[in-house]
C-alpha positions as CSV (number, residue, x, y, z in Angstrom):
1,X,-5.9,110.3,-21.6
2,X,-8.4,113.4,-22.3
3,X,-11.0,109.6,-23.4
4,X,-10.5,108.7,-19.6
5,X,-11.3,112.3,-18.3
6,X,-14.3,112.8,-20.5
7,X,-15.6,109.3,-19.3
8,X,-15.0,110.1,-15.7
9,X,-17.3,113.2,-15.9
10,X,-19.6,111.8,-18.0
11,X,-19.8,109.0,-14.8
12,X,-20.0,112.2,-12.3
13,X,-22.9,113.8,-14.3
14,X,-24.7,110.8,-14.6
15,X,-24.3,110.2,-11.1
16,X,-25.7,113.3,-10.2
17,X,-28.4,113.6,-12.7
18,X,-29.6,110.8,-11.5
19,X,-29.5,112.0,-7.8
20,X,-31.3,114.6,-8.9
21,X,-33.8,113.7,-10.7
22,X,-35.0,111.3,-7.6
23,X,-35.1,114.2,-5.4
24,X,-37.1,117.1,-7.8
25,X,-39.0,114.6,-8.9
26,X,-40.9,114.0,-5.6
27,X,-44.3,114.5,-5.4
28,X,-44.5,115.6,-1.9
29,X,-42.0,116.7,1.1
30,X,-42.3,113.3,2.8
31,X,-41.3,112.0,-0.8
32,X,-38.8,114.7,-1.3
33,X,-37.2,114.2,2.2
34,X,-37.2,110.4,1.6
35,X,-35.5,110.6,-1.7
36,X,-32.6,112.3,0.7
37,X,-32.3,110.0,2.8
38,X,-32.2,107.0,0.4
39,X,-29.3,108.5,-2.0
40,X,-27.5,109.3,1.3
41,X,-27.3,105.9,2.5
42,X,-26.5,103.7,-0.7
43,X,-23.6,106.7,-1.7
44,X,-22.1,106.9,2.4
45,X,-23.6,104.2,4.0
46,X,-23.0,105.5,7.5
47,X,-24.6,103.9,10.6
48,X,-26.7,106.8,11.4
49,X,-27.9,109.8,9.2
50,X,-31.0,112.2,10.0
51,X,-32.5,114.7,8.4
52,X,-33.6,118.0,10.7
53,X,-36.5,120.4,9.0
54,X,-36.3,124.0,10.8
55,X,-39.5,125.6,12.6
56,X,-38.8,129.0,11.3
57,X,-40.7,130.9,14.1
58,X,-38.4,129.7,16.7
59,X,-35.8,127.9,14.5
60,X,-35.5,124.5,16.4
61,X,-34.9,121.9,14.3
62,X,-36.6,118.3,14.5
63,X,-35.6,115.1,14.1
64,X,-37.6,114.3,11.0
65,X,-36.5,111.2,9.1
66,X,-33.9,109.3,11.1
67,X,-32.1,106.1,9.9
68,X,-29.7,103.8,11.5
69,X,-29.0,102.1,15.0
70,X,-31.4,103.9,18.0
71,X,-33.8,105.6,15.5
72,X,-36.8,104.8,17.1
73,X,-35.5,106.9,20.4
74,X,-34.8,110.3,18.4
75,X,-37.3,110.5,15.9
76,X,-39.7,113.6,16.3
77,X,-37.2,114.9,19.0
78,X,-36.0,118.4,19.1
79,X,-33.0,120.2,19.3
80,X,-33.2,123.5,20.7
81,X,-32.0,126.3,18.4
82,X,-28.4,127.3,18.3
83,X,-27.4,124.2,20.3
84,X,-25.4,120.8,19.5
85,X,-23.3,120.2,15.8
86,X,-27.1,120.8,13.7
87,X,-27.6,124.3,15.9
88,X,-24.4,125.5,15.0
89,X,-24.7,123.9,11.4
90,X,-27.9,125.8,10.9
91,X,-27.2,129.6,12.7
92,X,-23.9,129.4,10.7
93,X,-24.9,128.1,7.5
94,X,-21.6,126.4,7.2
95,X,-20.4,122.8,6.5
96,X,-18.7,120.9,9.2
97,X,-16.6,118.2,9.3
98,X,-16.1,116.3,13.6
99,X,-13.4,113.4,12.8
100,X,-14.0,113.4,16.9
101,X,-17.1,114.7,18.8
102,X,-15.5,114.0,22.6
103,X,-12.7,117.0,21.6
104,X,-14.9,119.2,20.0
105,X,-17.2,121.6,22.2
106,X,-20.0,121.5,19.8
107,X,-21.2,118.3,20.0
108,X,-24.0,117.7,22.5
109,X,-23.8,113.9,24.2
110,X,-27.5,114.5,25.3
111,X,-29.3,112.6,22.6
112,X,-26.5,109.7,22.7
113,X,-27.4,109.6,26.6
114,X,-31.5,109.0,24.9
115,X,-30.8,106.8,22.7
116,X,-28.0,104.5,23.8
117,X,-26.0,105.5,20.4
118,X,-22.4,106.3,21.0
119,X,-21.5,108.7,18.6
120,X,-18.0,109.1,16.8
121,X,-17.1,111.3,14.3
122,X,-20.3,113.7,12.2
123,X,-20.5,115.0,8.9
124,X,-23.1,118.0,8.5
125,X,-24.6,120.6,5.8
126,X,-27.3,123.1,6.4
127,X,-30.5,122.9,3.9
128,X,-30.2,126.4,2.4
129,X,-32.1,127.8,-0.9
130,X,-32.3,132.0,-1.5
131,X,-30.8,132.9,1.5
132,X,-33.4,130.6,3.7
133,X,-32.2,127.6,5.9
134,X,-34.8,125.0,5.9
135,X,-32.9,122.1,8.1
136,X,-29.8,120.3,8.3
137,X,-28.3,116.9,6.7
138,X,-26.2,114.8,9.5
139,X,-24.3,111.6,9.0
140,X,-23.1,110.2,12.1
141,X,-20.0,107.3,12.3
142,X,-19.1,105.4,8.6
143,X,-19.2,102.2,8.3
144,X,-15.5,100.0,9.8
145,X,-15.3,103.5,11.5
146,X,-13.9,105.0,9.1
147,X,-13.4,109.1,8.6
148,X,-15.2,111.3,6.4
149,X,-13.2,113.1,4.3
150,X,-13.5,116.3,2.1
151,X,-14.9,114.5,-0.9
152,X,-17.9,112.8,1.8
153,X,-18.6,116.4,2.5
154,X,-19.1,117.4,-1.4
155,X,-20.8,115.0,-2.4
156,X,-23.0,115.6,0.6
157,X,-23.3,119.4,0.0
158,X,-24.0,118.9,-3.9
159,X,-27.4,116.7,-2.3
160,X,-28.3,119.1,0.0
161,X,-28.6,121.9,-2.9
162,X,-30.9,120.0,-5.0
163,X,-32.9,118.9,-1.7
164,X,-32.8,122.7,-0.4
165,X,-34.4,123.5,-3.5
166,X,-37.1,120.9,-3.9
167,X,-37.9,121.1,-0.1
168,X,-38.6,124.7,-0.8
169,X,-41.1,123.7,-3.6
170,X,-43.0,121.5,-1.3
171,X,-42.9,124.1,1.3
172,X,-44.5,127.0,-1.2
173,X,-46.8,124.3,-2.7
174,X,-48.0,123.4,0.6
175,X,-48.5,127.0,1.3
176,X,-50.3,127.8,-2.3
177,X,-52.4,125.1,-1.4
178,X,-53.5,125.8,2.2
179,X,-54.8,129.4,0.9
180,X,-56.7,128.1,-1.3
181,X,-58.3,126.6,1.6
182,X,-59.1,129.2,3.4
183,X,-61.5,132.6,3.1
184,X,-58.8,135.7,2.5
185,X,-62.1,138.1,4.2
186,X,-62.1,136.2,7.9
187,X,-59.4,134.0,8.1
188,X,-61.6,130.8,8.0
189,X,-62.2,127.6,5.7
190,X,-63.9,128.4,2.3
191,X,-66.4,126.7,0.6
192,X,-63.9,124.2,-1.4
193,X,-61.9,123.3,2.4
194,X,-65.6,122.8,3.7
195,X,-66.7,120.1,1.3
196,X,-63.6,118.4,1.8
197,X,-64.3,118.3,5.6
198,X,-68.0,117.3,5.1
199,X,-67.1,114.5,2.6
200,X,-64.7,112.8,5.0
201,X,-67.4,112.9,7.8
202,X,-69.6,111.5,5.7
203,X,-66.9,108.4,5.3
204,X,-66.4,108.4,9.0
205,X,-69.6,108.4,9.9
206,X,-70.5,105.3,7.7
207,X,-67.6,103.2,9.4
208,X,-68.0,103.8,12.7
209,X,-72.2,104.6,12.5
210,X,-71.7,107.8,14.7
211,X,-74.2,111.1,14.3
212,X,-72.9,114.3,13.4
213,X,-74.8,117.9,13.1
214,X,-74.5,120.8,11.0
215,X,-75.2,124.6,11.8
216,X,-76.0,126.7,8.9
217,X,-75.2,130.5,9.8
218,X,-77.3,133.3,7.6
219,X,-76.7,137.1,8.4
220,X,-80.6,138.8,8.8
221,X,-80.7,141.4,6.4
222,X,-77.1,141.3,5.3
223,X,-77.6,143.4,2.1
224,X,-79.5,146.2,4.3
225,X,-76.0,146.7,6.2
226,X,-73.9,147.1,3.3
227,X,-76.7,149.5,1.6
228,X,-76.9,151.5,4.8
229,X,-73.4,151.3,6.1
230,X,-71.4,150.5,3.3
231,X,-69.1,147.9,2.2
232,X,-66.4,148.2,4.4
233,X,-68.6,147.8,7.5
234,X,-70.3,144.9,5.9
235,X,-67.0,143.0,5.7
236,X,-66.6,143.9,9.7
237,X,-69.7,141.7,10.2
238,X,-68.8,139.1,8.5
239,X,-65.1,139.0,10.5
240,X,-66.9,139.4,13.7
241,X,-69.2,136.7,13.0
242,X,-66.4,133.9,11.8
243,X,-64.5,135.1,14.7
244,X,-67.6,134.1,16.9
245,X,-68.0,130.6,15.8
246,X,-64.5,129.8,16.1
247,X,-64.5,130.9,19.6
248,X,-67.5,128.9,20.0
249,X,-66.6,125.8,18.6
250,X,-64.6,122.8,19.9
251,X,-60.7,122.1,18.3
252,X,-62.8,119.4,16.4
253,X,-65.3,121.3,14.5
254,X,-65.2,122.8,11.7
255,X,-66.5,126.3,10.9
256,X,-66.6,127.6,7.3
257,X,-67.7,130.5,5.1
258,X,-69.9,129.2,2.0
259,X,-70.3,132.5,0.1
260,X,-71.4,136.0,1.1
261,X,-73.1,136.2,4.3
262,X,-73.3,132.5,5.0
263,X,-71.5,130.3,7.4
264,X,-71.4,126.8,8.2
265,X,-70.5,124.7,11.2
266,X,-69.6,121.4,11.4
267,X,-69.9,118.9,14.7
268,X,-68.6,115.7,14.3
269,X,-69.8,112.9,16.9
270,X,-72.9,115.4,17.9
271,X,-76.4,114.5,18.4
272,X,-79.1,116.5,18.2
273,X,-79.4,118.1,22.1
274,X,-75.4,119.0,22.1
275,X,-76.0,120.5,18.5
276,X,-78.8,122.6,20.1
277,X,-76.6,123.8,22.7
278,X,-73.9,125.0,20.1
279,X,-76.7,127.0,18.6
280,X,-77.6,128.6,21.6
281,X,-74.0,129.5,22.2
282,X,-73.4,131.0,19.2
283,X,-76.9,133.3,19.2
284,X,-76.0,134.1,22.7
285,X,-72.7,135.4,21.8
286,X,-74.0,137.2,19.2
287,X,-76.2,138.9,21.6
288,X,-73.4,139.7,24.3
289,X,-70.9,141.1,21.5
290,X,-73.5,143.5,19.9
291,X,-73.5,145.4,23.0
292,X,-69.7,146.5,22.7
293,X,-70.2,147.6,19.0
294,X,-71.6,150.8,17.2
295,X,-73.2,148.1,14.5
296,X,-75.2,145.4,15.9
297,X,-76.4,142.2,13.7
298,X,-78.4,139.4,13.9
299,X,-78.0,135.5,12.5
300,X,-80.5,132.8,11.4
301,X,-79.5,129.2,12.2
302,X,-80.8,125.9,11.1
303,X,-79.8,122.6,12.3
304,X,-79.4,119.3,11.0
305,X,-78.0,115.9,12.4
306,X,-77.6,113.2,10.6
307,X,-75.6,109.5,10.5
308,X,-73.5,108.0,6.9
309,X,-76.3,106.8,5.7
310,X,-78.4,110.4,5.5
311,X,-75.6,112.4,5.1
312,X,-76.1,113.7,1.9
313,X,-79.3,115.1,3.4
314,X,-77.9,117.1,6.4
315,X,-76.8,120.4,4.8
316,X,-79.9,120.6,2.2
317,X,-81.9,120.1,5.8
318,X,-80.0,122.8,7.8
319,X,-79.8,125.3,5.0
320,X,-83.9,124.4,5.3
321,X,-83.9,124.7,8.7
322,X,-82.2,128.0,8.8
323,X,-84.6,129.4,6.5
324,X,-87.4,128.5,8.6
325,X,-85.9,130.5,11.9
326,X,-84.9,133.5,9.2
327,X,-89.2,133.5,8.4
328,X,-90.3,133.1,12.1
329,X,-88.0,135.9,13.1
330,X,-89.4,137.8,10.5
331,X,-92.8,136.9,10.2
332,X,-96.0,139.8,10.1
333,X,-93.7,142.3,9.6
334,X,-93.1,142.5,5.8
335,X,-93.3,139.5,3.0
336,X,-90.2,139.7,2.1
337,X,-87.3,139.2,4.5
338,X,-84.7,140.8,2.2
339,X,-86.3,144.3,1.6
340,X,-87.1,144.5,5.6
341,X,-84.7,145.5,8.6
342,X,-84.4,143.8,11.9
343,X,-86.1,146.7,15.0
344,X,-82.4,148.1,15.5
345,X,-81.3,149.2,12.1
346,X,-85.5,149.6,11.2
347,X,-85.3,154.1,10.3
348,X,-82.3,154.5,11.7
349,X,-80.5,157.8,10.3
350,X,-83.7,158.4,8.8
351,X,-83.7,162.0,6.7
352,X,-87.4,162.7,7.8
């Protein structure tokens, strides 16, 4: 008898070693979420089951993977939060069991009025790891119409643990990953996010034989500020200035901080005369928002459009570019741009 037992768990641990190993082992949250949704359906098989991740700002939860009859009509759809069987799963982080949704208050018939389903009874676990909810589990109607039962509902929350967990991974991961994408000082893409951008132009630009420019951004006598002003102040400059080409940029472009004082913008689908344009924009901006602060700057920029073919070209011929305005702005007044001062910082708070 205690043989029997012993082999019965041994089937149970299996069983959910194996579950678990095909969830943790995901390599992304698409993966992770798909790995769900897969062990849901050959241990339930129900006619419908979706998975709901949670936007944590305002806590609505979306229809992210659905499977089953009428799928097509509620994927990506939302469900406002704290409404329908998911809403109250979620805000009460609590298992449910519906044997019949047209008695029980909770259940919302909007999205069977969307999709033409008819829904009949719902099993449901929130996706919950240290203290966070990060979506909900539902399986809607088994198969020959048949009830869920307690056991459905352990089985079920024993998969939703190990998902909670490795959809919190991908979540973190994710996170980790997009800072290293961007420049902790202004907010901004960093060098490494930049060349990422650049390189997939490039690509895009072969296959479809499109131009695209590039604006190199250079701070005039950058190292003069933080001698004369200090530090802190420097790093003002430098926020103001990302700030600037973000507000003067399309949703498509890409601005970026290389290193120290300079900047890069990228235009994709932008010959020459818009790219000129943009560089006017951004100067004149400059201008305008010097005249609200106590520290004013000024920026070199060079310009470079090229297609896939001379792409590897355009930021060497930018930065060249740039350096070219940074000389004409400074030229006869001292051979060395970086020792010199533009006329509004040039003795100011002189001792003599």
């Amino acid at each position: 008898m205690n043989d029997r037992k012993d082999g019965d768990d041994l089937v149970k641990l299996d069983f959910f070693t194996a579950i678990a190993a095909s969830i943790t082992g995901a390599k992304s949250l698409r993966d992770t979420l798909q790995a769900v949704m897969d062990n849901i359906g050959q241990i339930f098989a129900p006619r419908n089951w979706s998975l709901f991740l949670r936007d944590p700002r305002s806590g609505d939860l979306a229809f992210t993977i659905v499977i089953g009859a009428k799928a097509a009509g509620l994927r990506g759809r939302k469900v406002r939060a704290g409404t329908g069987v998911v809403g109250w799963i979620a805000d009460r982080r609590e298992d449910l069991i519906i044997e019949d949704v047209s008695s029980d208050p909770r259940f919302d018939p909007g999205s069977d009025e969307q999709s033409g389903f008819r829904t009949r009874s719902i099993i449901g676990v929130p996706l919950v790891s240290r203290d966070r909810v990060f979506g909900v589990i539902e399986l809607v109607n088994e198969l020959e119409d048949r009830v869920f039962t307690r056991l459905d509902l352990r089985v079920l929350r024993t998969i939703a643990d190990f998902a909670a967990i490795a959809v919190e991974r991908s979540y973190y991961l994710e996170a980790l990953r997009r800072l290293s994408m961007v420049d902790t000082l202004t907010g901004i893409p960093n060098r490494r996010a930049f060349e990422r951008v650049l390189e997939r132009e490039k690509e895009r630009a072969k296959r479809s034989g499109k131009i695209f420019s590039l604006l190199v951004i250079d701070i005039d006598a950058f190292k003069a500020i933080n001698d004369r002003h200090g530090h802190e102040a420097g790093d003002d400059v430098l926020k103001r200035l990302a700030r600037i080409l973000v507000d003067c940029t399309r949703h498509m472009d890409t601005a970026a901080r290389l290193g120290g004082d300079e900047f890069v913008v990228l235009l994709p689908d932008t010959e020459r005369v818009a790219a000129e344009e943009a560089r006017a924009r951004i100067l004149e901006t400059v201008s305008e928002r010097n005249s609200r602060e106590s520290l004013a700057f000024t920026v070199s920029i060079g310009l470079e459009t090229g297609d896939g073919e001379s792409a590897d070209a355009v930021l060497s011929g930018a930065d060249r570019d740039m350096y070219l305005m940074k000389q004409k702005l400074f030229e006869g007044r001292a051979e060395s741009v970086e020792d010199n001062l533009p006329d509004f910082l040039e003795d100011e708070g002189s001792d003599s």
